[in-house]
N, CA, C and O atoms as a GROMACS GRO file, in nm:
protein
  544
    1UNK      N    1  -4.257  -0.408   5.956
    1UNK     CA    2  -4.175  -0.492   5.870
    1UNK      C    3  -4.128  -0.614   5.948
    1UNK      O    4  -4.095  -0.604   6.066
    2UNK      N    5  -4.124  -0.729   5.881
    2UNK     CA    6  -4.086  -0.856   5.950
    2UNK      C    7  -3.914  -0.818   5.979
    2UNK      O    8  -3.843  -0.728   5.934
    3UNK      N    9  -3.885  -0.931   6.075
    3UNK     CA   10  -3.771  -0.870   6.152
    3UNK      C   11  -3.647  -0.963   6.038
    3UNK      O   12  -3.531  -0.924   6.029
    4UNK      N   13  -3.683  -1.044   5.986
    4UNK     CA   14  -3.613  -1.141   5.862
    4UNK      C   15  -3.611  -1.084   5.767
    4UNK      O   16  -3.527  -1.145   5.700
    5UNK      N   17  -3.663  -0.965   5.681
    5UNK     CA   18  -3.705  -0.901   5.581
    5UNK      C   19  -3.622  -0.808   5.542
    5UNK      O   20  -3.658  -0.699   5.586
    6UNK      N   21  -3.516  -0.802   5.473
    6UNK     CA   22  -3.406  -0.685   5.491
    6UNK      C   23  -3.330  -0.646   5.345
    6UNK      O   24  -3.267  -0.739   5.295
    7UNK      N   25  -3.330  -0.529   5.280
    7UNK     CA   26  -3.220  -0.526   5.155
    7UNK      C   27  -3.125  -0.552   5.234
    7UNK      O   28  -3.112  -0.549   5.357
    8UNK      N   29  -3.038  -0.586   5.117
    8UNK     CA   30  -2.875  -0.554   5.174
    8UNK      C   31  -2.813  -0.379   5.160
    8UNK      O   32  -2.840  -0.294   5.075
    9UNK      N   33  -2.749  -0.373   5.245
    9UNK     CA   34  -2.643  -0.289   5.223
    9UNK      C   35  -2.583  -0.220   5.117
    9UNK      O   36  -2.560  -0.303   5.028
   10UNK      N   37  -2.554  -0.131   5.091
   10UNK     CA   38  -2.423  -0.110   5.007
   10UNK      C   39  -2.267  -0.116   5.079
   10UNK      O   40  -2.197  -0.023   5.118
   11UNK      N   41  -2.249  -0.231   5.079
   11UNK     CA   42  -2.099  -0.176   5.145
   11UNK      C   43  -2.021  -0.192   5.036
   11UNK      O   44  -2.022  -0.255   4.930
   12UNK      N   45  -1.909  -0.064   5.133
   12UNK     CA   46  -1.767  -0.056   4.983
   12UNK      C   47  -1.693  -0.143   4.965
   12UNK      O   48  -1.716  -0.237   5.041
   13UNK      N   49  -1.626  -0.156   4.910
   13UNK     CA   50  -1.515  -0.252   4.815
   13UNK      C   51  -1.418  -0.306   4.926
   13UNK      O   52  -1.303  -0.318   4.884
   14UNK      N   53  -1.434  -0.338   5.050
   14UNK     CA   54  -1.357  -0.383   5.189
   14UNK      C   55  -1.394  -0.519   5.224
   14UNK      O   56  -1.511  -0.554   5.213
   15UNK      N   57  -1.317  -0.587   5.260
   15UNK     CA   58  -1.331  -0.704   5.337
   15UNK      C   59  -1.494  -0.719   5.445
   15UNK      O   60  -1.497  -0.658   5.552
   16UNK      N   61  -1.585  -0.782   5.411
   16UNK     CA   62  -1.692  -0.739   5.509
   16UNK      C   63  -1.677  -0.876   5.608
   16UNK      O   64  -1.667  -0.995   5.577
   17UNK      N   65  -1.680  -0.798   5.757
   17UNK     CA   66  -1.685  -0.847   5.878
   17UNK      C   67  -1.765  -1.028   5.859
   17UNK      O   68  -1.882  -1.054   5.830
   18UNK      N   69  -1.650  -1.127   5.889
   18UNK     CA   70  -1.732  -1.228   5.971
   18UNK      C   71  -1.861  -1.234   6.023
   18UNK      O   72  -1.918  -1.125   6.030
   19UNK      N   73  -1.925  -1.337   6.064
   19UNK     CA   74  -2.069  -1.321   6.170
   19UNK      C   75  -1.955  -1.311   6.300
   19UNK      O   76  -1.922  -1.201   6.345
   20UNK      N   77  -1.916  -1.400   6.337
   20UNK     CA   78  -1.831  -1.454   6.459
   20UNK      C   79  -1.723  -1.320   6.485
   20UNK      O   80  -1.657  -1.304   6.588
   21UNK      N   81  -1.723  -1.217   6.348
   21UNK     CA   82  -1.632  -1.121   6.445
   21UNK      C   83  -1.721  -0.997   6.458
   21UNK      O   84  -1.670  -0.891   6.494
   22UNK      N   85  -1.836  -1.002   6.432
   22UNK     CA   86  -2.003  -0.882   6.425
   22UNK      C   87  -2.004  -0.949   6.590
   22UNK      O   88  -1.998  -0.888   6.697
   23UNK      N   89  -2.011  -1.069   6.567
   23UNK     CA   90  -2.075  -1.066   6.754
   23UNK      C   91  -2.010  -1.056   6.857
   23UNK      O   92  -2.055  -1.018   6.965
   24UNK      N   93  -1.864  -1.098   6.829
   24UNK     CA   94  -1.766  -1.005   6.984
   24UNK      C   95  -1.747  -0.859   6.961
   24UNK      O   96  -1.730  -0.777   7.051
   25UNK      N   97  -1.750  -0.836   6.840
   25UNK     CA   98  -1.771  -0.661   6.920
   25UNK      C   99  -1.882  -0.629   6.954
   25UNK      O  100  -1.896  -0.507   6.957
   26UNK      N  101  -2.005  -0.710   6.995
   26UNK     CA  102  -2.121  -0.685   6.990
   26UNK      C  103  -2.126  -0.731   7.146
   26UNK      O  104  -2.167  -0.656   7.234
   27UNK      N  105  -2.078  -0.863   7.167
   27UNK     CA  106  -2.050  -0.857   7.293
   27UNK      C  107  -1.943  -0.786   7.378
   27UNK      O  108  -1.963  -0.808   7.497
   28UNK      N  109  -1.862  -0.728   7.361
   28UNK     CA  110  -1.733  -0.623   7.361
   28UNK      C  111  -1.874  -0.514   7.455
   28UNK      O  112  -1.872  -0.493   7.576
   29UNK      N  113  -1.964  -0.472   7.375
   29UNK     CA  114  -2.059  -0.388   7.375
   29UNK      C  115  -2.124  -0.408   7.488
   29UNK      O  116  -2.128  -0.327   7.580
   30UNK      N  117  -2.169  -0.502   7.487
   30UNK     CA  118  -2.267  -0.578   7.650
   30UNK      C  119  -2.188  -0.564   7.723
   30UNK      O  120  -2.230  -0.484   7.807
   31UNK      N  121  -2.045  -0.609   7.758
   31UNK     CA  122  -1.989  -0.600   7.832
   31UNK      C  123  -2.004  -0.432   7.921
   31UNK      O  124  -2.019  -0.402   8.040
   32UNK      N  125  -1.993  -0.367   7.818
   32UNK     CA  126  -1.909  -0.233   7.840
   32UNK      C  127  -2.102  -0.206   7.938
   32UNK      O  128  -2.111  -0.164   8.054
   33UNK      N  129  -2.181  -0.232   7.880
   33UNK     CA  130  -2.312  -0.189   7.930
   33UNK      C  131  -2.331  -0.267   8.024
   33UNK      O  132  -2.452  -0.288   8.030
   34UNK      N  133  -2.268  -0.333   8.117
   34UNK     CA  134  -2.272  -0.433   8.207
   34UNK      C  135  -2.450  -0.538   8.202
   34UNK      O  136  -2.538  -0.567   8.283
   35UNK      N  137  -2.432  -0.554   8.103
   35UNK     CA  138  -2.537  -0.623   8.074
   35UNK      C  139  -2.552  -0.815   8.094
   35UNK      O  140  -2.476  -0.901   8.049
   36UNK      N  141  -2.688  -0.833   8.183
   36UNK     CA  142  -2.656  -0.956   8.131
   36UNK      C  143  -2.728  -1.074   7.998
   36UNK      O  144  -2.842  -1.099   7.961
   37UNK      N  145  -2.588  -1.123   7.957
   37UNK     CA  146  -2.638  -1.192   7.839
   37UNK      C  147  -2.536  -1.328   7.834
   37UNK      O  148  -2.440  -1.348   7.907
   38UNK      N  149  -2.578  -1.398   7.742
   38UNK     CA  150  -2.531  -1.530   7.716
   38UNK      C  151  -2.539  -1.551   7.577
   38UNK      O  152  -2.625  -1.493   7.512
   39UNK      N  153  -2.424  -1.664   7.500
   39UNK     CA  154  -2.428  -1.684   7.373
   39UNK      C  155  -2.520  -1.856   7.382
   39UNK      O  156  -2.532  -1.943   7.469
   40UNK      N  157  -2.564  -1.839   7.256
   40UNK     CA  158  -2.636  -1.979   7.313
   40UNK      C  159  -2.540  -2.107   7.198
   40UNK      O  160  -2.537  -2.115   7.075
   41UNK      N  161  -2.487  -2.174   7.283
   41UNK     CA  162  -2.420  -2.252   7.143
   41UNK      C  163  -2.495  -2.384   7.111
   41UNK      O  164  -2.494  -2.490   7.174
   42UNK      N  165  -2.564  -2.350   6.993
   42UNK     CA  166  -2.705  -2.472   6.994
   42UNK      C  167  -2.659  -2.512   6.830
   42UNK      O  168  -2.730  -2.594   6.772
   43UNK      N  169  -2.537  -2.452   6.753
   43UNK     CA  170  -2.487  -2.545   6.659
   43UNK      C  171  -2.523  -2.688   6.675
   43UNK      O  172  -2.506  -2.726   6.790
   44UNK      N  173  -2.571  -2.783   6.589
   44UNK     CA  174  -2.618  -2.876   6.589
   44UNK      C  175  -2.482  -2.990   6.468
   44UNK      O  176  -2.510  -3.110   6.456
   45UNK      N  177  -2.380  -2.946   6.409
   45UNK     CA  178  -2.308  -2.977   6.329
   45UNK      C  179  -2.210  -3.032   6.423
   45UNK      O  180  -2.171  -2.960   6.515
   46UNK      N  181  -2.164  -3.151   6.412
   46UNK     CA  182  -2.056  -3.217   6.503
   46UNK      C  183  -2.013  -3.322   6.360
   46UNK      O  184  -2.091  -3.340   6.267
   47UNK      N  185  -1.862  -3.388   6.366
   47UNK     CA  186  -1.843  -3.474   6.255
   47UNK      C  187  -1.912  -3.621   6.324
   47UNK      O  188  -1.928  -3.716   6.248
   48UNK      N  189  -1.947  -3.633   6.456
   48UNK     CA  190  -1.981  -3.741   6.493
   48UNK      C  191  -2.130  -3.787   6.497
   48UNK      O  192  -2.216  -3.705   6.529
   49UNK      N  193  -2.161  -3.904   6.469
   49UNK     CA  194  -2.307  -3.884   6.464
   49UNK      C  195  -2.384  -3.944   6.584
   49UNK      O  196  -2.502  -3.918   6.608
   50UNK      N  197  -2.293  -4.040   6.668
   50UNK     CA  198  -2.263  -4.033   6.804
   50UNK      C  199  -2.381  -3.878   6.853
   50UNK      O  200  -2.504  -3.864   6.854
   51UNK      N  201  -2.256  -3.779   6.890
   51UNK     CA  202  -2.246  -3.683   6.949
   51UNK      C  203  -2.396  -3.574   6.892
   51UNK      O  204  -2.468  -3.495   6.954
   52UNK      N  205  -2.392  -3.615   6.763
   52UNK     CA  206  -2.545  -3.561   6.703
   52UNK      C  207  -2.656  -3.611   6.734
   52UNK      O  208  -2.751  -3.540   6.701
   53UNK      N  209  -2.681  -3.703   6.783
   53UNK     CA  210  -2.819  -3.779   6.812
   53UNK      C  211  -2.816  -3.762   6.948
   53UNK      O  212  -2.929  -3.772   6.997
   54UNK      N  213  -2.728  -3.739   7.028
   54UNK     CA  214  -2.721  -3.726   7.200
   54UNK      C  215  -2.765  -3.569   7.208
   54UNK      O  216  -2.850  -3.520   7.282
   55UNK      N  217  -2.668  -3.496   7.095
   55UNK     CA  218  -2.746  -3.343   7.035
   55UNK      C  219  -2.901  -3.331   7.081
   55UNK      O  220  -2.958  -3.283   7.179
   56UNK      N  221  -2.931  -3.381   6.991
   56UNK     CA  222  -3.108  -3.373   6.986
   56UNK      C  223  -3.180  -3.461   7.078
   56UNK      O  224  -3.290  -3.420   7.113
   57UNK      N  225  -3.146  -3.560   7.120
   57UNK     CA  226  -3.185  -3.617   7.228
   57UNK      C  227  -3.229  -3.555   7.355
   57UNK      O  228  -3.312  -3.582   7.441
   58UNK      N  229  -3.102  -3.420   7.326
   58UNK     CA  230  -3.079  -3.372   7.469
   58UNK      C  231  -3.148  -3.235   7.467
   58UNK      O  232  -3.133  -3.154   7.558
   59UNK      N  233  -3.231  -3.210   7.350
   59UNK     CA  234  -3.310  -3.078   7.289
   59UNK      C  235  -3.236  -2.971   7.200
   59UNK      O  236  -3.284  -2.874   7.141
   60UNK      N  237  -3.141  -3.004   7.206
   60UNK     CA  238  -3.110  -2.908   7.082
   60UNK      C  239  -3.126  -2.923   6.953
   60UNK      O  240  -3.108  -3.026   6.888
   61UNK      N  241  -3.178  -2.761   6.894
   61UNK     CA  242  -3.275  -2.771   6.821
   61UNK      C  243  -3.190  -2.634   6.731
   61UNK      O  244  -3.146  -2.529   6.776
   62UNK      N  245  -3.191  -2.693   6.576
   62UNK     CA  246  -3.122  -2.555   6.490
   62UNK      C  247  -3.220  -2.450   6.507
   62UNK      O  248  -3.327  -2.475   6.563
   63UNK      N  249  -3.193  -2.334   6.464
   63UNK     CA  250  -3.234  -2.195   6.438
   63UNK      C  251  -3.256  -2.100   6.572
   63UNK      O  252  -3.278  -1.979   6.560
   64UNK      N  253  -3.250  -2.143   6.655
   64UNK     CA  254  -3.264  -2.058   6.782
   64UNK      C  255  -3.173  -1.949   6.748
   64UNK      O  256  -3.105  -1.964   6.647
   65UNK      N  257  -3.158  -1.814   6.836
   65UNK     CA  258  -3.107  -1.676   6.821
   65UNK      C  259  -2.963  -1.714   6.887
   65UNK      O  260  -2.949  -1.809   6.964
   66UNK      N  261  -2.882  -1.647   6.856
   66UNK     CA  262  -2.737  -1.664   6.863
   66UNK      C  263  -2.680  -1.622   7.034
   66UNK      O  264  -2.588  -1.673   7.098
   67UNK      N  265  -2.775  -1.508   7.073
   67UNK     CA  266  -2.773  -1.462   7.208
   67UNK      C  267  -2.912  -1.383   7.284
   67UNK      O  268  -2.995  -1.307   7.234
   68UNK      N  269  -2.898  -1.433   7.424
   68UNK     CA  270  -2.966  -1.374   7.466
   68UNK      C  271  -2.930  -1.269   7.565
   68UNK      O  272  -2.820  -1.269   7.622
   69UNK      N  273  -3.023  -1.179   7.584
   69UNK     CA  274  -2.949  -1.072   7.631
   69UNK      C  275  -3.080  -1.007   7.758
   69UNK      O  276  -3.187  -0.985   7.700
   70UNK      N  277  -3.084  -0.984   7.874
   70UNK     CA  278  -3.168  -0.957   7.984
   70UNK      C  279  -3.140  -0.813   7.981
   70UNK      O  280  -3.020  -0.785   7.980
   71UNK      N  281  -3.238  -0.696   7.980
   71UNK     CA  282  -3.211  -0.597   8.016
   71UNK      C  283  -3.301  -0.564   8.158
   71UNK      O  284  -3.414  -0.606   8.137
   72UNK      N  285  -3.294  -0.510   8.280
   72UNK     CA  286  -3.326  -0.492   8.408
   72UNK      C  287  -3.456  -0.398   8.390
   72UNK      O  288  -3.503  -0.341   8.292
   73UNK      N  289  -3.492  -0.404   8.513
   73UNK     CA  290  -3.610  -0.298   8.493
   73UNK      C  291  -3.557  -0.186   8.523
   73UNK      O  292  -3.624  -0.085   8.498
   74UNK      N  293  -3.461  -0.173   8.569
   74UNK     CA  294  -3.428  -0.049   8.625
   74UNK      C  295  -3.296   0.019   8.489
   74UNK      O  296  -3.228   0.121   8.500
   75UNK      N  297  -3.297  -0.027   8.435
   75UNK     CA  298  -3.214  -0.005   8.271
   75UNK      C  299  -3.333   0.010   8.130
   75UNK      O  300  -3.323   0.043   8.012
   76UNK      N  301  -3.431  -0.029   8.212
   76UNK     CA  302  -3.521  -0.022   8.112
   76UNK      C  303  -3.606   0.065   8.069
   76UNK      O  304  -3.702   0.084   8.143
   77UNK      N  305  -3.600   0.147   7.934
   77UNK     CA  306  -3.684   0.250   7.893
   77UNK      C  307  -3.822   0.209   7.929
   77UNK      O  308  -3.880   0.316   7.942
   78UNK      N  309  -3.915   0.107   7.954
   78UNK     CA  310  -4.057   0.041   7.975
   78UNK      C  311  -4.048   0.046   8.163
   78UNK      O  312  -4.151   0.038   8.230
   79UNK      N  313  -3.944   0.057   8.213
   79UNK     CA  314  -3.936  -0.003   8.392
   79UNK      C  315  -4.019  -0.128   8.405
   79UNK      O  316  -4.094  -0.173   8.492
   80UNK      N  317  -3.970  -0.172   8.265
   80UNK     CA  318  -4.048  -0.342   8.316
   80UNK      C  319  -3.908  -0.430   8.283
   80UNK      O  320  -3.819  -0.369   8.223
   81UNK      N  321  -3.892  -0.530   8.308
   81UNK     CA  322  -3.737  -0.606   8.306
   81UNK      C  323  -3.805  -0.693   8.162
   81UNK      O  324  -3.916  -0.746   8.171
   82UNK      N  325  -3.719  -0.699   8.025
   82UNK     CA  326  -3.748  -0.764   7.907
   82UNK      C  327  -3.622  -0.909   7.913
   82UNK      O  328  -3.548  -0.960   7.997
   83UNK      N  329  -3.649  -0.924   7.808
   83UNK     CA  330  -3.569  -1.013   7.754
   83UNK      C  331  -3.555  -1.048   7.605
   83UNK      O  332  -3.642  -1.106   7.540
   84UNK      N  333  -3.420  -1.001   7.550
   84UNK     CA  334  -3.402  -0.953   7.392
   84UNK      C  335  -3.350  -1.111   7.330
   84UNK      O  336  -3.303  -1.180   7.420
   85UNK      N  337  -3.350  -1.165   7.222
   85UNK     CA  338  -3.275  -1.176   7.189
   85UNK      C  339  -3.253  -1.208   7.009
   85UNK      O  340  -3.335  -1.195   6.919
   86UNK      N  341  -3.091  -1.256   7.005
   86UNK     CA  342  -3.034  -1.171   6.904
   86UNK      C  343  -2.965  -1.261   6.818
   86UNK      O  344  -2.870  -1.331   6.854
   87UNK      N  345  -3.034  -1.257   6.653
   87UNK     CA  346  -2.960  -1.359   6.599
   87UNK      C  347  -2.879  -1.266   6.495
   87UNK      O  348  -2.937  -1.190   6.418
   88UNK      N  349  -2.736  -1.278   6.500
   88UNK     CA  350  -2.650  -1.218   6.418
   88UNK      C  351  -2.627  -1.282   6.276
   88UNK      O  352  -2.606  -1.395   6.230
   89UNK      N  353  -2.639  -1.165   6.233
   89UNK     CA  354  -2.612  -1.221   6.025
   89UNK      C  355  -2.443  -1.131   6.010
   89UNK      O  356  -2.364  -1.118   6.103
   90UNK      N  357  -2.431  -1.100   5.924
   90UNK     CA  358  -2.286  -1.081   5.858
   90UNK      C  359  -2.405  -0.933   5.794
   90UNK      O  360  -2.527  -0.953   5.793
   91UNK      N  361  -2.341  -0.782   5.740
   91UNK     CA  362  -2.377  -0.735   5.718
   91UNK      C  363  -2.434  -0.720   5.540
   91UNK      O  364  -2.502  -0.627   5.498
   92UNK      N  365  -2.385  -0.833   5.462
   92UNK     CA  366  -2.383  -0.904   5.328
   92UNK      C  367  -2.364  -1.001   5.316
   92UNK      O  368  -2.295  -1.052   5.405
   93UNK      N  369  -2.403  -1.073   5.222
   93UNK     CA  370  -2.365  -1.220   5.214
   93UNK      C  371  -2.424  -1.312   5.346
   93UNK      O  372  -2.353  -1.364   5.433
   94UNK      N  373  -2.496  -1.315   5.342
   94UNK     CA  374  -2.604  -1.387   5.493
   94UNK      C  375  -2.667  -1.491   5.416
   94UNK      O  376  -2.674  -1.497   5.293
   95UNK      N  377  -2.713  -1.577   5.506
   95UNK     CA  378  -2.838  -1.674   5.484
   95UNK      C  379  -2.932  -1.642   5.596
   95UNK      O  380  -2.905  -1.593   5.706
   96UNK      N  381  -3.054  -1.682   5.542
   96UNK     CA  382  -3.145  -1.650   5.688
   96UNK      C  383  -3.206  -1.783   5.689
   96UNK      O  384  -3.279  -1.780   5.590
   97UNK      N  385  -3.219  -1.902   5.745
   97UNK     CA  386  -3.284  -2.019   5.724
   97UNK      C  387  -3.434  -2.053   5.803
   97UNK      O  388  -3.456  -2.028   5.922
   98UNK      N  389  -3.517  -2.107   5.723
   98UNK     CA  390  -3.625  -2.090   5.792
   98UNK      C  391  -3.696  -2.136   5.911
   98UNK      O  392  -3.815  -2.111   5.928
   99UNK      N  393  -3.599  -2.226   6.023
   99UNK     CA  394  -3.571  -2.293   6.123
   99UNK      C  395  -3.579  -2.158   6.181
   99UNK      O  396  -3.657  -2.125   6.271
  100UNK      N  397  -3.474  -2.069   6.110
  100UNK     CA  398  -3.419  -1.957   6.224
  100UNK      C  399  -3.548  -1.814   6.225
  100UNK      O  400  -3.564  -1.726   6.310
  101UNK      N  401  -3.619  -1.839   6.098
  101UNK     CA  402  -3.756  -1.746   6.125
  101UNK      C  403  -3.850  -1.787   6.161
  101UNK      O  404  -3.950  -1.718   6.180
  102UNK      N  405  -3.841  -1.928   6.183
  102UNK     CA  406  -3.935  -1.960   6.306
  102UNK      C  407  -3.960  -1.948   6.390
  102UNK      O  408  -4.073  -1.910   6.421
  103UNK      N  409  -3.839  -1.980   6.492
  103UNK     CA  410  -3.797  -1.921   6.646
  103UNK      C  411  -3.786  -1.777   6.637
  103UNK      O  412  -3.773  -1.730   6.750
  104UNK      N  413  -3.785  -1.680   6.539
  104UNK     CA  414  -3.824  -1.509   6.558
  104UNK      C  415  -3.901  -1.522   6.592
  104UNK      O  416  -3.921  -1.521   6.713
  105UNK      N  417  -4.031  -1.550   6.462
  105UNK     CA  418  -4.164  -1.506   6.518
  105UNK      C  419  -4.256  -1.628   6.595
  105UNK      O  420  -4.379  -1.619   6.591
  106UNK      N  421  -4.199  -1.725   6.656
  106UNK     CA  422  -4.224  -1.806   6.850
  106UNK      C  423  -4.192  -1.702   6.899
  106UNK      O  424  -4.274  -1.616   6.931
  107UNK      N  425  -4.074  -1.692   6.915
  107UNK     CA  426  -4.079  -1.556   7.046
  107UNK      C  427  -4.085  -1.433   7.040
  107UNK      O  428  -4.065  -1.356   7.135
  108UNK      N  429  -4.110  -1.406   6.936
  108UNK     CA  430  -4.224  -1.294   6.926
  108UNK      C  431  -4.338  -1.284   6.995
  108UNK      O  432  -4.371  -1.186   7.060
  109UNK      N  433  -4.383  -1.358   6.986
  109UNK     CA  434  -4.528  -1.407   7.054
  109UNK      C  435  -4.553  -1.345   7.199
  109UNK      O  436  -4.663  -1.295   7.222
  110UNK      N  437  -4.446  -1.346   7.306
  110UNK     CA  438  -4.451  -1.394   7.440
  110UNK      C  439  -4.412  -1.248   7.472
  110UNK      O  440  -4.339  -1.196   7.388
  111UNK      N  441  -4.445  -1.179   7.570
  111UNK     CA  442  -4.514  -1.068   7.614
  111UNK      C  443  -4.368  -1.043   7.678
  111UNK      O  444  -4.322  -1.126   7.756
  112UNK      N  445  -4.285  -0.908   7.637
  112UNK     CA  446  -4.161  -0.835   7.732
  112UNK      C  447  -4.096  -0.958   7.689
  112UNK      O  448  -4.098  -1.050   7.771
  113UNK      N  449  -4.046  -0.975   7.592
  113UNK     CA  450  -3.963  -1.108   7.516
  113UNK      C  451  -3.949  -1.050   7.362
  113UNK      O  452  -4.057  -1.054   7.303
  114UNK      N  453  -3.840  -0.996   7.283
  114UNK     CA  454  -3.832  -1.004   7.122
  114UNK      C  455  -3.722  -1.037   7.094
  114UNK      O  456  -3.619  -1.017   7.159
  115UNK      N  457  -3.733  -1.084   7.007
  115UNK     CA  458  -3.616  -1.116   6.892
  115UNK      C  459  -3.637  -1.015   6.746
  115UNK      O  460  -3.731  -0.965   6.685
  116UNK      N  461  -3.496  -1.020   6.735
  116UNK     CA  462  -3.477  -0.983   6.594
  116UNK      C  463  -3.353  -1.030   6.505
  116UNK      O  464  -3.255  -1.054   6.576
  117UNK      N  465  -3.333  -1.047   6.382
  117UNK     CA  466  -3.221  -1.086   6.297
  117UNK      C  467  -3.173  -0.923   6.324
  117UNK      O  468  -3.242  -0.829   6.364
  118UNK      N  469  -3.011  -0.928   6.283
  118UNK     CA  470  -2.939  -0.836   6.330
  118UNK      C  471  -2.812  -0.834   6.226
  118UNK      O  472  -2.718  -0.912   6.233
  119UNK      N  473  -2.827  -0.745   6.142
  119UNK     CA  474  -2.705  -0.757   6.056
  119UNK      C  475  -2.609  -0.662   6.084
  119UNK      O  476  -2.608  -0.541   6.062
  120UNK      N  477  -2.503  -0.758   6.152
  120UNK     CA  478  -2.376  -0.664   6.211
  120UNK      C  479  -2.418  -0.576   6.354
  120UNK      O  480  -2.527  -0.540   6.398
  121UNK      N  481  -2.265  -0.560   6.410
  121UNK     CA  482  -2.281  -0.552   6.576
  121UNK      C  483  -2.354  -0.365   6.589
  121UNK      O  484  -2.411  -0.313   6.685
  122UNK      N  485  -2.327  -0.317   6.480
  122UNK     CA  486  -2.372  -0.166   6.530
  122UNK      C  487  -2.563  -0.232   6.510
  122UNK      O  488  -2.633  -0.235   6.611
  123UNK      N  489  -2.604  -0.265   6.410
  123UNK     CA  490  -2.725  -0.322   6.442
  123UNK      C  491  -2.803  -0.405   6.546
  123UNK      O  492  -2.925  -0.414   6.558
  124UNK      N  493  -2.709  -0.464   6.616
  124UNK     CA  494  -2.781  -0.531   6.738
  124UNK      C  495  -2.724  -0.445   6.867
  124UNK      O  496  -2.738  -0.494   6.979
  125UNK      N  497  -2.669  -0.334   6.854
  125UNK     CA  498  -2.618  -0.227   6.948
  125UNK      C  499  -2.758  -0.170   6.914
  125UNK      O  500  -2.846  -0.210   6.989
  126UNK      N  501  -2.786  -0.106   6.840
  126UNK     CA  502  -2.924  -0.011   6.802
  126UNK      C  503  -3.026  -0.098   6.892
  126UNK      O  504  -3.086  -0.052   6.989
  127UNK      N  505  -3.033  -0.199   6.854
  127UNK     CA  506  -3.191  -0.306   6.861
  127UNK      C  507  -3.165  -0.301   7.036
  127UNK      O  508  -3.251  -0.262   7.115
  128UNK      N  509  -3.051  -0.341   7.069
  128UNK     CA  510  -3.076  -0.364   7.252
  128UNK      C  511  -3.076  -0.217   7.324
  128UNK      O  512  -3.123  -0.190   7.434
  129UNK      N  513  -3.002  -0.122   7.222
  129UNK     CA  514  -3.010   0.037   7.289
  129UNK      C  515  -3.182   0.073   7.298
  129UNK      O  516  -3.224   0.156   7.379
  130UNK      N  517  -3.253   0.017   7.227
  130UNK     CA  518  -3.413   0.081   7.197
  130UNK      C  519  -3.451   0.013   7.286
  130UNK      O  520  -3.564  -0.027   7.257
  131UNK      N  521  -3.410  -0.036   7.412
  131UNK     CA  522  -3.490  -0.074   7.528
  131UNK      C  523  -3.422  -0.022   7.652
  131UNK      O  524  -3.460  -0.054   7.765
  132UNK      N  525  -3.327   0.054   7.628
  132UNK     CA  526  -3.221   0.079   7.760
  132UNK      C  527  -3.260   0.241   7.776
  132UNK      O  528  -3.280   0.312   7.678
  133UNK      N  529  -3.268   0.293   7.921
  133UNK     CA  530  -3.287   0.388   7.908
  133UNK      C  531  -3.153   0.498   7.888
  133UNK      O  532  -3.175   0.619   7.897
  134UNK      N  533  -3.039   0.454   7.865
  134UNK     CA  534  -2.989   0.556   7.807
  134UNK      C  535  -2.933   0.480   7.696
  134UNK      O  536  -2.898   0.365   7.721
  135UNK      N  537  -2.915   0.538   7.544
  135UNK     CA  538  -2.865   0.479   7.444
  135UNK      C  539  -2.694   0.473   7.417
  135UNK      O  540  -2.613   0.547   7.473
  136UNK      N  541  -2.672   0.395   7.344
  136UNK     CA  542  -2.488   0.329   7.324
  136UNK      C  543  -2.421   0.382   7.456
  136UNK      O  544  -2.302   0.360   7.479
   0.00000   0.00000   0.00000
C-alpha cells in the first residue's frame, strides 16, 4: 500500500490532537530512545516576499518530510545504520499535498532511506520502532 494512501480513523467525539502537538510527543519519544533526529523547518510561508524569494533561492523547497530521524546500526533490527523519515498528519482532518507525495516516493527510491506519512505520534512511534531492535 502507498505510504499516502490511508482511511481515516474513527475517532470519538474529543478534541483531535494538533499536527504540531502529534509531533512533540513524538519527539518526547526520540528523545526518550536517545535517538538521533532533527525537525526540518522548510515551511516556505513568510508574510514577506523579500524573505520568500531568498527562501527558494536558498533551496527550500515545499513538501519535504517534517523530520528526520537516523537510527544506528547497532539499534538496528537490519545491523545496517538507515535513515527514516517522517512526515506528520493530524490523525483526521489532514491534507496530504502532492509536493509532499512526491518527496515520499524520491526517497523511497534510495537504498536504507524511507519515508512515510504518519498520522499521529503513536503512528510514527510504530513506523521508527519497525527498524529498532527493541520496540517502544
Amino acid at each position: 500500500m502507498p505510504y499516502f494512501k490511508r482511511k481515516q480513523k474513527s475517532v470519538p467525539n474529543r478534541v483531535i490532537p494538533y499536527e504540531a502537538d502529534e509531533q512533540k510527543a513524538f519527539v518526547q519519544w526520540l528523545e526518550v530512545k536517545k535517538l538521533k533526529f532533527t525537525a526540518i523547518p522548510n515551511s516556505t510561508w513568510t508574510p514577506s516576499g523579500w524573505q520568500l524569494t531568498e527562501n527558494i533561492a536558498m533551496g527550500v523547497r515545499s513538501g519535504l518530510p517534517d523530520l528526520l530521524v537516523i537510527i544506528p546500526a547497532k539499534q538496528s533490527k537490519t545491523k545496517k545504520a538507515c535513515m527514516l523519515f517522517v512526515e506528520m498528519k493530524r490523525i483526521k482532518k489532514y491534507t496530504i499535498k502532492e509536493d509532499q507525495k512526491n518527496w515520499i516516493n524520491a526517497i523511497n527510491t534510495i537504498e536504507n532511506v524511507e519515508a512515510r506519512i504518519c498520522f499521529g505520534a503513536d503512528e510514527a512511534i510504530g513506523f521508527v520502532s519497525e527498524f529498532l531492535t527493541t520496540r517502544s
